[in-house]
C-alpha positions in Angstrom: 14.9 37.1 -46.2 13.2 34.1 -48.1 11.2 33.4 -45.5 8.8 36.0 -45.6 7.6 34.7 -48.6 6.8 31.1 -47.1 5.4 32.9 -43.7 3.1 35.2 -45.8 1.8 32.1 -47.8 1.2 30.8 -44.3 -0.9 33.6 -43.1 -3.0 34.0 -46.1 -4.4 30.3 -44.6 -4.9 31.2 -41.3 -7.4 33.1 -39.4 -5.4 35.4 -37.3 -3.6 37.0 -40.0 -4.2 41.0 -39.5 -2.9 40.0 -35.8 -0.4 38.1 -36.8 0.7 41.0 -39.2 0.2 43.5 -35.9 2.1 41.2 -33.5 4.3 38.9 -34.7 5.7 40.5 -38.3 6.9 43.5 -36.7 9.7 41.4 -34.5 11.0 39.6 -37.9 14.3 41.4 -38.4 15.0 41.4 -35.1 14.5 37.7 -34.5 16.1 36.6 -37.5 19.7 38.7 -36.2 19.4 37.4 -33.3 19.1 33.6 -35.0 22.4 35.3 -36.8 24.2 35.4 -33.1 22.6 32.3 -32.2 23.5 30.1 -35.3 26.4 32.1 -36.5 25.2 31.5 -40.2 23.2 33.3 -41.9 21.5 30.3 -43.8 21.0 28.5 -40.6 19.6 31.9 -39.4 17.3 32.0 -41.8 15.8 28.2 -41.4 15.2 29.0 -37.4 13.8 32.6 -38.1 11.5 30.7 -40.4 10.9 28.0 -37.8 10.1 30.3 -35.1 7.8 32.2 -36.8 5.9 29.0 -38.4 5.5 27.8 -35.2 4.2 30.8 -33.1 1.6 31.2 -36.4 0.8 28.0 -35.7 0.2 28.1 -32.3 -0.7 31.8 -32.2 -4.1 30.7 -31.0 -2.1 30.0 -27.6 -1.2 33.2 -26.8 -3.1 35.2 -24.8 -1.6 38.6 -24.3 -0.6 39.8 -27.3 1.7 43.3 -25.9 4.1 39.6 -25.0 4.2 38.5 -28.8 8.5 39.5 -28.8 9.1 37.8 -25.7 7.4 34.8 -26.7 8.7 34.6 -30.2 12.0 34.9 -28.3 11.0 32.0 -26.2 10.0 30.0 -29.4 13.8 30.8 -31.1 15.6 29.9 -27.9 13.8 26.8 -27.8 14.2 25.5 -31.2 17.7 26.5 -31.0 18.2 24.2 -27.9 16.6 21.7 -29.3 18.6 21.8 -32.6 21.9 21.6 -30.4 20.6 18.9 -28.6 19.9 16.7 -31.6 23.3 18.0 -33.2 25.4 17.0 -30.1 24.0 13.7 -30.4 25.4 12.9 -33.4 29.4 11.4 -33.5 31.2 12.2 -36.5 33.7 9.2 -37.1 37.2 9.5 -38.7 38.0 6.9 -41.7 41.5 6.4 -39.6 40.1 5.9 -37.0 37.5 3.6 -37.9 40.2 1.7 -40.3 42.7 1.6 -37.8 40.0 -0.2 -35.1 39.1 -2.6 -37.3 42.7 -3.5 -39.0 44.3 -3.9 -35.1 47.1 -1.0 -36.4 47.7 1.4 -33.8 49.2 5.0 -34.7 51.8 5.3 -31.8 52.6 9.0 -33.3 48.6 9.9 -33.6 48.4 8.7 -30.1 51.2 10.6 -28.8 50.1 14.1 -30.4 46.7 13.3 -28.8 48.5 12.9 -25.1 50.4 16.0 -26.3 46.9 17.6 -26.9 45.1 16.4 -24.2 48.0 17.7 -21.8 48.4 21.1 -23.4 44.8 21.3 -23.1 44.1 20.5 -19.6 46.9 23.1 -18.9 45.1 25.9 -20.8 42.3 25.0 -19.3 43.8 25.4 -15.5 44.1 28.8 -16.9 41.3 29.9 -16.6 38.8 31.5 -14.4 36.6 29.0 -12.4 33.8 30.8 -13.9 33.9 29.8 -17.1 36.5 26.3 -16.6 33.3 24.9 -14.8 31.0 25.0 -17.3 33.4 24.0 -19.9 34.4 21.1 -18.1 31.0 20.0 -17.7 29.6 20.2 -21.1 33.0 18.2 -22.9 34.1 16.6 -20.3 30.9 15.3 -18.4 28.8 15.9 -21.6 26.2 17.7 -19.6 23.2 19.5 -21.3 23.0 23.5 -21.1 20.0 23.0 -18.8 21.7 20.5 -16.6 25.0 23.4 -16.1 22.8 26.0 -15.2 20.7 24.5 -13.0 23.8 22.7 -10.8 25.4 26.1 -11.3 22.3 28.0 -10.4 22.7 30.3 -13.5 20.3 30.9 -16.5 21.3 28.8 -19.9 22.0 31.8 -21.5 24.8 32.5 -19.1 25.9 29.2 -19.4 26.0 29.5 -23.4 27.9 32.5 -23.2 30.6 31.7 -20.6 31.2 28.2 -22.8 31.7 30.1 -26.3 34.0 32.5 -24.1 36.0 30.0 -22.8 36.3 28.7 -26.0 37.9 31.9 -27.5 40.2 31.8 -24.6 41.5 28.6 -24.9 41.6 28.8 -28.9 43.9 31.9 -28.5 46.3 30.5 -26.1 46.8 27.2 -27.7 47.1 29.3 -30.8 50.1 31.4 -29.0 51.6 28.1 -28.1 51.0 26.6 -31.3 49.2 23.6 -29.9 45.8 24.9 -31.9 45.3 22.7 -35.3 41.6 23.7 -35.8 
């Protein structure tokens, strides 16, 4: 990973190297695959591995029992990677189409309809599924609530949350693939 190079350059500045080394180093490869889960990418993997670990050199100073290094470098990861999703979700990719079509006054009857189409074929996959994971579906596209805001109504940890979204995901990609209403 090329990160180890830029962490190690890091620690050669700062006073709590050796237990940095003795700490933190050791939990490298295991935080970094589980950025791999997280991000699904290894590239993005690596920048959050090397996040994580720049921060908790950083702030090293601020942790006081040092047998708890894994759990808060997990903490760190988690963290960033919630924050990154945050900033990500904010941001509205916009169709040329759609943006030409707005401002010309056209309107695409037939890209309408295959939307209605969509949205219907959506909502009945979506019936389909266990309330368990339709709820926090519905609440993160649909209400555009936060992770944090899902598991607390739901009274559930975000990782829960996280994990019953991408599996509701897979379910409803594979049934409106066996339908043939999938496009992406």
């Amino acid at each position: 990973m090329n990160s180890f190079h830029q962490i190690e350059q890091k620690l050669a500045e700062d006073q709590y190297a050796p237990e940095i080394r003795e700490y933190l180093l050791p939990h490298m490869d295991l935080i970094f695959r589980c950025a791999c889960r997280l991000t699904r990418k290894a590239h993005d993997a690596e920048d959050l591995t090397q996040e994580t670990f720049y921060f908790a050199i950083k702030n090293f100073a601020q942790l006081k029992d040092r047998d708890k290094a894994k759990n808060w470098l997990f903490s760190i990861l988690r963290n960033l990677f919630l924050k990154d999703l945050e900033k990500n979700k904010r941001k509205i990719d916009i169709e040329f189409d759609a943006v030409s079509n707005t401002i010309s006054g056209k309107v695409n009857i037939e890209e309408d309809h295959l939307k209605i189409e969509l949205a219907r074929n959506l909502r009945f996959v979506l019936n389909k599924l266990e309330d368990r994971l339709k709820a926090p579906i519905e609440m993160f596209y649909f209400e555009r609530k936060s992770y944090k805001d899902i598991a607390q109504e739901l009274e559930l940890p975000i990782g829960t949350v996280m994990s019953r979204i991408a599996r509701g995901k897979v379910y409803i990609r594979r049934l409106m693939e066996k339908t043939g209403n999938w496009t992406g």
